[in-house]
N, CA, C and O of each residue as an XYZ file, in Angstrom:
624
protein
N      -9.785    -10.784     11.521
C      -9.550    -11.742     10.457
C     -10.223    -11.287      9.157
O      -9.558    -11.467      8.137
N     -11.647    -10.626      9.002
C     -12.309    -10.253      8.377
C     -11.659     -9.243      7.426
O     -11.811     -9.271      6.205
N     -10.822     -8.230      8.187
C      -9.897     -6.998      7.524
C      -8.539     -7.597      6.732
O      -8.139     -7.068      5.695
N      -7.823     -8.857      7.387
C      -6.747     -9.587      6.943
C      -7.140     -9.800      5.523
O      -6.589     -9.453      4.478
N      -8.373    -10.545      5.786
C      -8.811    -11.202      4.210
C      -9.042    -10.160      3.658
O      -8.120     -9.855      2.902
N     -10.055     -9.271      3.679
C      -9.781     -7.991      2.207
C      -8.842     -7.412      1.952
O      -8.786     -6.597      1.031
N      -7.549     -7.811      2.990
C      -6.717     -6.853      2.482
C      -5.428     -7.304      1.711
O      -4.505     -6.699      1.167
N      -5.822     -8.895      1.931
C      -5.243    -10.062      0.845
C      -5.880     -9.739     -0.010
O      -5.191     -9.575     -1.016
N      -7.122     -9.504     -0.193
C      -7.378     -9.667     -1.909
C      -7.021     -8.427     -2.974
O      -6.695     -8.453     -4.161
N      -7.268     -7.100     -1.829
C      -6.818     -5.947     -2.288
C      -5.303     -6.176     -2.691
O      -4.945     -5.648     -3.744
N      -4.302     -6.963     -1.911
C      -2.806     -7.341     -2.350
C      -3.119     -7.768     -4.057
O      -2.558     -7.303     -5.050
N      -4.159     -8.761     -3.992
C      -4.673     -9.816     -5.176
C      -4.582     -8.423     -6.491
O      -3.978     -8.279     -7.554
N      -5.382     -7.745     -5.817
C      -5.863     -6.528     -6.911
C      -4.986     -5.803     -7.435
O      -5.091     -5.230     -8.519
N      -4.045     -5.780     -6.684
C      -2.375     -4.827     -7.449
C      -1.825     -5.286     -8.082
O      -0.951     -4.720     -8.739
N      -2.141     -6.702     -8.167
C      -1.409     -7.711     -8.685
C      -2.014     -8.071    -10.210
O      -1.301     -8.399    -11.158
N      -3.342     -7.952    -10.249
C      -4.546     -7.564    -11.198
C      -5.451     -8.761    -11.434
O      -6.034     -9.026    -12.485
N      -5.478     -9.448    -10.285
C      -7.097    -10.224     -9.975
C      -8.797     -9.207    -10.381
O      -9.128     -8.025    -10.288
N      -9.421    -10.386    -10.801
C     -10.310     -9.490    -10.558
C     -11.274     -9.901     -9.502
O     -10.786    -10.694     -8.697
N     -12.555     -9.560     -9.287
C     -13.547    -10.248     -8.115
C     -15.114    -10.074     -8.669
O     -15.449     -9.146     -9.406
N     -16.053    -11.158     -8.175
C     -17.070    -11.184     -8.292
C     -18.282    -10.117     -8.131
O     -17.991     -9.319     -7.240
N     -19.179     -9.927     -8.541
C     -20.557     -9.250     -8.539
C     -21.006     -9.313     -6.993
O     -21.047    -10.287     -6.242
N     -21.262     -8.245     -6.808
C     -22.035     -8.812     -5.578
C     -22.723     -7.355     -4.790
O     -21.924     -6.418     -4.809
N     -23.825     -7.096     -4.235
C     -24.273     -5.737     -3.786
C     -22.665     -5.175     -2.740
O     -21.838     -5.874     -2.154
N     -22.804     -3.060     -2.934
C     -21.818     -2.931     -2.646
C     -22.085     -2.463     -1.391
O     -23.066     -1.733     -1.254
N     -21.239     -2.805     -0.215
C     -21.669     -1.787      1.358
C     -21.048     -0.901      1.594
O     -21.245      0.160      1.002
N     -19.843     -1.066      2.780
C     -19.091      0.117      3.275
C     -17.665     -0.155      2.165
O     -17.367     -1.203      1.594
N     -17.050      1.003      2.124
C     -15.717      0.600      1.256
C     -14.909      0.268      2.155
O     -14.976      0.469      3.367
N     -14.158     -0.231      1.569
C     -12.784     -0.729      1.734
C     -11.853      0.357      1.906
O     -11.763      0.702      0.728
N     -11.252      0.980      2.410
C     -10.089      1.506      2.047
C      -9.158      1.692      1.877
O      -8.753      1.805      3.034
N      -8.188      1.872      1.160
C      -6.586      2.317      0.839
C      -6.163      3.328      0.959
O      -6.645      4.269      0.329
N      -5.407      3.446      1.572
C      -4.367      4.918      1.851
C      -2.900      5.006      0.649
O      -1.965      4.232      0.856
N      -2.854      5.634     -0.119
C      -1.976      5.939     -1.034
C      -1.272      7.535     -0.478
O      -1.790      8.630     -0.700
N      -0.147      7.329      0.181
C       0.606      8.310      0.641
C       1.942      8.547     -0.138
O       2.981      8.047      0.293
N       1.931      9.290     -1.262
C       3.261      9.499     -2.234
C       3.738     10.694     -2.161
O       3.173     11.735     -1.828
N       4.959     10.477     -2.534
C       5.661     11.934     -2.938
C       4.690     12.426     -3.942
O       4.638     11.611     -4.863
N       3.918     13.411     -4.129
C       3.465     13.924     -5.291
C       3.634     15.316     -5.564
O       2.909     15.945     -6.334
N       5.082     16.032     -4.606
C       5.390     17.303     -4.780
C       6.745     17.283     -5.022
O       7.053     17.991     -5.981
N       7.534     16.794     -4.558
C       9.246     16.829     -4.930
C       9.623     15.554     -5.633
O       8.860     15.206     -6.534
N      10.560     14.875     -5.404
C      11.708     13.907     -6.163
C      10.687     12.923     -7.004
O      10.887     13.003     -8.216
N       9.876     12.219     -6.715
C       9.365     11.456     -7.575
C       7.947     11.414     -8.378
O       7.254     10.550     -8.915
N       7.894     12.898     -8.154
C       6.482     13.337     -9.332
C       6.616     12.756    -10.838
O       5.596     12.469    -11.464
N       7.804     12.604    -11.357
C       7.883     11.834    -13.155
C       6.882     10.429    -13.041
O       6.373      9.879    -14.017
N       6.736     10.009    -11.674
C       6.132      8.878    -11.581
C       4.562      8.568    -10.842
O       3.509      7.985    -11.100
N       5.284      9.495     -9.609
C       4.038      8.861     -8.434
C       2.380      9.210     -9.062
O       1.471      8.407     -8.849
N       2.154     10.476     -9.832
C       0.872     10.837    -10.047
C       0.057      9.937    -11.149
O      -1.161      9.913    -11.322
N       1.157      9.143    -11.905
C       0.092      8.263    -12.304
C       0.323      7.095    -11.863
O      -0.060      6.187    -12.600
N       0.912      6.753    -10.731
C       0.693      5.199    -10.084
C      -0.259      5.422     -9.476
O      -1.117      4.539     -9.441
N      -0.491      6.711     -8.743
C      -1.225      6.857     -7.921
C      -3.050      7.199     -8.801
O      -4.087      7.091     -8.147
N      -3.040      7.572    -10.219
C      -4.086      7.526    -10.652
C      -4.386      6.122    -11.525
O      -5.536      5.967    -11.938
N      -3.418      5.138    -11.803
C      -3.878      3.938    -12.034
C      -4.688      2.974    -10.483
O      -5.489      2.044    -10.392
N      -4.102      3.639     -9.715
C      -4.741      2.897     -8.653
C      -5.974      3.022     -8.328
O      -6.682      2.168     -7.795
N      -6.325      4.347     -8.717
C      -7.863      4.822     -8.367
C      -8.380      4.293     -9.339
O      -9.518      3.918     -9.057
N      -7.966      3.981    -10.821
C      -8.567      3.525    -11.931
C      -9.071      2.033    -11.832
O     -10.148      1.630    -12.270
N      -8.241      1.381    -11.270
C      -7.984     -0.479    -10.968
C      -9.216     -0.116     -9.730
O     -10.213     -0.833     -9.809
N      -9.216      0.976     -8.561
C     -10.292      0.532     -7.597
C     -12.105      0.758     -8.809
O     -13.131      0.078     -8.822
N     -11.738      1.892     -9.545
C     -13.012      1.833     -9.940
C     -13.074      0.788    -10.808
O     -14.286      0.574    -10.809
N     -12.689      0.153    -11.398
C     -13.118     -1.217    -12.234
C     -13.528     -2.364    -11.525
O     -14.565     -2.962    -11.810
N     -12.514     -2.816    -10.310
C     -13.156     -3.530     -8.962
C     -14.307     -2.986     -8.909
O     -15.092     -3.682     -9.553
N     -14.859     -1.994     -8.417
C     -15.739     -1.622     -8.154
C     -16.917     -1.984     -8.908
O     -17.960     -2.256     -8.313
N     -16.807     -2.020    -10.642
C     -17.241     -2.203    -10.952
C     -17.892     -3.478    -11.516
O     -18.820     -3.435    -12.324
N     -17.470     -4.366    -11.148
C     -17.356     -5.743    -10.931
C     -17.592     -5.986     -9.518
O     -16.898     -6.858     -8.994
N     -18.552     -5.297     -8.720
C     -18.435     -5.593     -7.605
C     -18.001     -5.305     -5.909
O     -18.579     -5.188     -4.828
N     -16.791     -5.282     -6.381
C     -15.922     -4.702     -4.917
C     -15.499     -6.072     -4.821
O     -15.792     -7.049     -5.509
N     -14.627     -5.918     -3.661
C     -14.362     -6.938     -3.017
C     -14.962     -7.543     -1.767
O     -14.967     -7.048     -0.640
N     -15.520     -8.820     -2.203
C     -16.549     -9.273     -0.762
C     -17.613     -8.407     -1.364
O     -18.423     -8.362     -0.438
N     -18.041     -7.799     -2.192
C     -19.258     -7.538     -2.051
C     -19.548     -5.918     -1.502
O     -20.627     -5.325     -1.528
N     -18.034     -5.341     -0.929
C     -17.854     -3.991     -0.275
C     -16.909     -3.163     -1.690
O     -16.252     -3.847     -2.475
N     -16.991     -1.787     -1.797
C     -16.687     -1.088     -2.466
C     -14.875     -0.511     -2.203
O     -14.788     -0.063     -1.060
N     -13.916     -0.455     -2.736
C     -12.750      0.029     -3.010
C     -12.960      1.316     -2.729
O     -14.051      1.763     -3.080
N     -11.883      2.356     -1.953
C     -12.123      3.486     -2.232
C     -10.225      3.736     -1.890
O      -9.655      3.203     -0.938
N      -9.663      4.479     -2.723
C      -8.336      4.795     -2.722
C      -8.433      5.924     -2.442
O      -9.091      6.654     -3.184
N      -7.747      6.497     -1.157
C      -7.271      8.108     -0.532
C      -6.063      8.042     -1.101
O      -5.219      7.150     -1.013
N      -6.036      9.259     -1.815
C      -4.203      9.482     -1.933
C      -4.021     10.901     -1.445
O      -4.831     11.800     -1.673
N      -2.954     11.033     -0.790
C      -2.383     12.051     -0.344
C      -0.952     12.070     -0.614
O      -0.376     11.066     -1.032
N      -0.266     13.339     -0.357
C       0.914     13.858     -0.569
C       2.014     13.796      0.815
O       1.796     14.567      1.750
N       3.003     12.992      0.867
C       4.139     13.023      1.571
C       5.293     14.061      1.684
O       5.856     14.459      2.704
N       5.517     14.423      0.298
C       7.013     15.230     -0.128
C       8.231     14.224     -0.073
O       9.380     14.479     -0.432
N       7.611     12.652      0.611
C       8.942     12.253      0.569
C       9.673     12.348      1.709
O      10.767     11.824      1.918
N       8.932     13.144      2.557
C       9.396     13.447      4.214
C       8.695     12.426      4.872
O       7.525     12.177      4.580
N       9.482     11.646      5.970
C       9.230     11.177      6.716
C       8.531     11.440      7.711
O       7.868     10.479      8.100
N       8.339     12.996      8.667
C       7.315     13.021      9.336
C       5.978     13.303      8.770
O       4.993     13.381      9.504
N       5.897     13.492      7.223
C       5.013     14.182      6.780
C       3.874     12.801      6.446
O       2.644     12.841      6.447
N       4.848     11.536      6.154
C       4.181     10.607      6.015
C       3.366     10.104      7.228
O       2.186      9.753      7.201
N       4.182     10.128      8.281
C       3.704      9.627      9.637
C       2.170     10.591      9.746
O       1.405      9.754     10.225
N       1.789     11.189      9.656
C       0.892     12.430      9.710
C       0.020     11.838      8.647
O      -1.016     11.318      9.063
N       0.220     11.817      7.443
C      -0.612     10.814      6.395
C      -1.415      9.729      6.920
O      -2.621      9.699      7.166
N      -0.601      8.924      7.035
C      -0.826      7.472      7.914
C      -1.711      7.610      9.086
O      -2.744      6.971      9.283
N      -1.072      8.720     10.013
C      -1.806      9.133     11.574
C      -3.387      9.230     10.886
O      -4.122      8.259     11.062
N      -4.006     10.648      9.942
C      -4.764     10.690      9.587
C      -5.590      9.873      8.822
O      -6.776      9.662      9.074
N      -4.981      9.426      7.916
C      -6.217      8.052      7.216
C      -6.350      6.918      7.851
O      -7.056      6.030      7.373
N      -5.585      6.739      9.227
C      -5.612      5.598     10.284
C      -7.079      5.755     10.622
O      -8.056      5.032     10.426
N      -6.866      7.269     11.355
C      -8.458      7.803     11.746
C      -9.977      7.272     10.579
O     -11.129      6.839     10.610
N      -8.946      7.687      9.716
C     -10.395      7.496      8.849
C     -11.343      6.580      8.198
O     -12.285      6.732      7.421
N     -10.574      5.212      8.986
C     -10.663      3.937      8.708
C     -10.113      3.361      7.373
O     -10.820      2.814      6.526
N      -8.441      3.590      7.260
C      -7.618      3.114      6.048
C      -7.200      1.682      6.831
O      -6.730      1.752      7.967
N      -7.363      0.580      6.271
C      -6.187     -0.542      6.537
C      -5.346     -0.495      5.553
O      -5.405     -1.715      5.709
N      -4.724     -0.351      4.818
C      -4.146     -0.617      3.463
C      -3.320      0.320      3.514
O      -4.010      1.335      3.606
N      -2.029      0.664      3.511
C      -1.198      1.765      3.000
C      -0.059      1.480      1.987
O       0.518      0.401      1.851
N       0.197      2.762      1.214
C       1.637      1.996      0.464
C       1.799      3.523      0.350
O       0.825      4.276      0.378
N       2.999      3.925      0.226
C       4.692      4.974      1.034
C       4.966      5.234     -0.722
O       4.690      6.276     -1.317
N       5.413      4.324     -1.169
C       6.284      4.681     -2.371
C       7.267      5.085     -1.753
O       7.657      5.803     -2.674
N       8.188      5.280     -0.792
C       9.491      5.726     -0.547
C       9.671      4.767      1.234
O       9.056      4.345      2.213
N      11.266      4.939      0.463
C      11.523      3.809      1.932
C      11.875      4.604      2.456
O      12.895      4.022      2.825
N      12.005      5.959      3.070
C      12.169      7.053      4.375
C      10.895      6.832      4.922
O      10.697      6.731      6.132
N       9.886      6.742      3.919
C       8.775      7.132      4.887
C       7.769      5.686      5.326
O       7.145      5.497      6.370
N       7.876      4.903      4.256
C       8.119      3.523      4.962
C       8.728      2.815      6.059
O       8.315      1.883      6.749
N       9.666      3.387      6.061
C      10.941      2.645      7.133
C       9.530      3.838      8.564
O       8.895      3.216      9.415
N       9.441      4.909      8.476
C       9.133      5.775      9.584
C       7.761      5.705      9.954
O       7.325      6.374     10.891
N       6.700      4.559      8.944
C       5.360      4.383      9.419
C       4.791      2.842     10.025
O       3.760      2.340     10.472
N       6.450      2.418      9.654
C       6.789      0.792      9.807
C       6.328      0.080     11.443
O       5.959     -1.041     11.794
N       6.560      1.298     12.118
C       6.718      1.011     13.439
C       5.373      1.075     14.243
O       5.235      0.616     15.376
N       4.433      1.683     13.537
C       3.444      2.036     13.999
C       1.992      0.866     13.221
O       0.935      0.325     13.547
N       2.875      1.021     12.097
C       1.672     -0.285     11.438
C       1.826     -1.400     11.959
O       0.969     -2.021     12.588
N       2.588     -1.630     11.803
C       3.103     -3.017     13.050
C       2.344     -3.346     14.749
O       2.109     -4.396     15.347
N       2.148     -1.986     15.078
C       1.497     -1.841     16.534
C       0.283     -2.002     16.311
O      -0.323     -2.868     16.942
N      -0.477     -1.074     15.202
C      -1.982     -0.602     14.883
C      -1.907     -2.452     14.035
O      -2.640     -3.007     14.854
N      -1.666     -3.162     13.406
C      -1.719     -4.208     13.024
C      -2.422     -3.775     11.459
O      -2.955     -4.583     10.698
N      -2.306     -2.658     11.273
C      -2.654     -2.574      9.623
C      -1.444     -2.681      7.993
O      -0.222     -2.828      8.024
N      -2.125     -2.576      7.034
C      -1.152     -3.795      6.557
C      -0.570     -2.592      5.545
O      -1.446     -1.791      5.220
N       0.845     -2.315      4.958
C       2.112     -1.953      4.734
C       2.519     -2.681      3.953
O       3.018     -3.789      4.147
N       2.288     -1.937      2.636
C       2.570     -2.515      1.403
C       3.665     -1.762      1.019
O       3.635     -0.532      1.057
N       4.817     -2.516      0.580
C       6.417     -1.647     -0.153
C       6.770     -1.950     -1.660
O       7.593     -2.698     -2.187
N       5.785     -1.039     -2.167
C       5.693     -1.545     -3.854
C       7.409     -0.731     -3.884
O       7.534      0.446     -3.548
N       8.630     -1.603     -4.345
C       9.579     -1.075     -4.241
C      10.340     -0.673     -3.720
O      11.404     -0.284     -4.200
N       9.946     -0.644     -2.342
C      10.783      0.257     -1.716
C      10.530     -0.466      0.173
O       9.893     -1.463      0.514
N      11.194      0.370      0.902
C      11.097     -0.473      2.457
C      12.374     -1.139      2.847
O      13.478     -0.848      2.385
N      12.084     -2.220      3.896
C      12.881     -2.959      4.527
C      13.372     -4.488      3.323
O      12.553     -5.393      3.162
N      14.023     -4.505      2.989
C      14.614     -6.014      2.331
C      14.013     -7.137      3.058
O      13.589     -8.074      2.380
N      13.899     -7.192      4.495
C      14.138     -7.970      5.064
C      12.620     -8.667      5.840
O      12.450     -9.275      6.896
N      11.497     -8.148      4.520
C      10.304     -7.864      5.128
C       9.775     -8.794      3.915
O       8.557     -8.969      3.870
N      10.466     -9.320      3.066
C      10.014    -10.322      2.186
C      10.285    -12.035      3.055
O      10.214    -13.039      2.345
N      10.538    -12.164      4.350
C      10.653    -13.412      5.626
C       9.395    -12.711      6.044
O       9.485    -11.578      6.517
N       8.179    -13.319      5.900
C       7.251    -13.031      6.433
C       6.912    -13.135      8.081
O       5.834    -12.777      8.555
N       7.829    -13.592      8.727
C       8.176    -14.129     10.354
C       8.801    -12.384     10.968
O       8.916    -12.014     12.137
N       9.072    -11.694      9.836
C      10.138    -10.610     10.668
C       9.093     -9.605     10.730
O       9.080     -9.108     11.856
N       7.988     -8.985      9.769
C       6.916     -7.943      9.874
C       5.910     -8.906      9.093
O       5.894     -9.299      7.927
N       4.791     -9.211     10.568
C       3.719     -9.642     10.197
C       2.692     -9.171      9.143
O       1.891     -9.835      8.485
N       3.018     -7.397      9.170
C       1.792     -6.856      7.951
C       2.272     -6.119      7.258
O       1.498     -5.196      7.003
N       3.906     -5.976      6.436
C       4.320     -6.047      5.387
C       4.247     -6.718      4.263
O       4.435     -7.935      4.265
N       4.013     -6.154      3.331
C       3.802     -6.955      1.830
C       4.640     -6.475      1.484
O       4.704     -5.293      1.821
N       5.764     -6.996      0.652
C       7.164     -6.463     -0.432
C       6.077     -6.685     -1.593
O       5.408     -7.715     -1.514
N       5.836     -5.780     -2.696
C       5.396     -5.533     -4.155
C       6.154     -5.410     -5.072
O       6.254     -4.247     -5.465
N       7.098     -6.579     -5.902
C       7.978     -6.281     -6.606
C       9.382     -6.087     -6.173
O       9.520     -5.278     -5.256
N      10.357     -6.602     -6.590
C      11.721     -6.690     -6.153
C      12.017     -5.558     -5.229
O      11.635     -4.395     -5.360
N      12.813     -6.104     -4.197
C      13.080     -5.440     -2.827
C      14.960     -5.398     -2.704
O      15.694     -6.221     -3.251
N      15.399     -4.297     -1.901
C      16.648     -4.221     -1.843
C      17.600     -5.929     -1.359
O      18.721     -6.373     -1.611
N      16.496     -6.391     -0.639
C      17.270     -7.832     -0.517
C      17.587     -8.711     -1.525
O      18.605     -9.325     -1.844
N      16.429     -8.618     -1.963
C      16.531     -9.583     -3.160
C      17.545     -9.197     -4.494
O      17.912     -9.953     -5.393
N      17.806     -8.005     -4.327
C      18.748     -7.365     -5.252
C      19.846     -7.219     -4.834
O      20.595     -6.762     -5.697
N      20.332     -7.405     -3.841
C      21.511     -7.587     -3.660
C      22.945     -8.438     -4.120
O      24.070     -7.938     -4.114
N      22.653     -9.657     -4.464
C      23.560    -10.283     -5.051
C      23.744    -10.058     -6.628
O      24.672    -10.581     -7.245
N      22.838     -9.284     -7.190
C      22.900     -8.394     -8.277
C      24.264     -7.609     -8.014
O      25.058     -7.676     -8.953
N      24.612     -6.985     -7.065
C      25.257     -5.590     -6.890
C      26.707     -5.941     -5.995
O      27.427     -5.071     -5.506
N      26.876     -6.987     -5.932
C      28.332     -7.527     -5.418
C      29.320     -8.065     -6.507
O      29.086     -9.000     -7.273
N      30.333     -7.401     -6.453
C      31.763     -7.811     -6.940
C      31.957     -8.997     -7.583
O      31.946    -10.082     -7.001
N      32.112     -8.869     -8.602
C      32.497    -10.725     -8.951
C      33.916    -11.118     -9.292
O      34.193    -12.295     -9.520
């Protein structure tokens, strides 16, 4: 329950909450697994360095709970097993928090976060069908999702 709640507030934090003062302990961590070598480099390297920027300002204010932010980012390619391997490894390293940036490799770490019960954030991208919070317990949709866009994209 303890990990649920920081990892609501860390949701809070993308969102751009801020949090209280408080001595800092073990960090927190986030796993940031992006394409940062093929198709979506115009983008991913600075989402992925605003994120480290937003953990050090948390940080600096505190942390969350009183514990310190620490954002891992690593490189996918955008491949799906390459992500699974991402994920496998910062699982180890005590990450709860992940976000894909791509729904191949989302859709392919989906299955396993779900088991491990850590939480799977789809800034953009993922399952549509993961904004019914009843269908994936530790999915977060971040910003319009293929479901929700859909009646955008039908015939009139």
């Amino acid at each position: 329950m303890k990990k649920l709640t920081k990892a609501l507030a860390v949701l809070s934090m993308f969102g751009g909450a801020m949090f209280g003062t408080q001595t800092l302990a073990e960090p927190f961590k986030i796993g940031i697994c992006y394409d940062l070598s093929k198709a979506y480099t115009f983008a991913t390297p600075q989402v992925a360095q605003a994120a480290q920027d937003l953990a050090k300002l948390v940080n600096m204010k505190g942390g969350i709970g009183g514990e310190p932010v620490e954002v891992i980012v690593r490189d996918h390619g955008n491949e799906p097993q390459r992500g699974i391997e991402c994920y496998s490894k910062l699982s180890r390293e005590g990450v709860f928090v992940f976000d894909t940036l791509s729904t191949p490799v989302s859709l392919a770490i989906l299955p396993r976060a779900m088991e491990d019960g850590r939480i799977l954030m789809q800034s953009l991208v993922g399952r549509g069908d993961a904004v019914d919070g009843t269908v994936f317990e530790w999915v977060y949709p971040v910003g319009p999702t293929y479901w929700d866009r859909r009646p955008m994209m039908l015939p009139t």
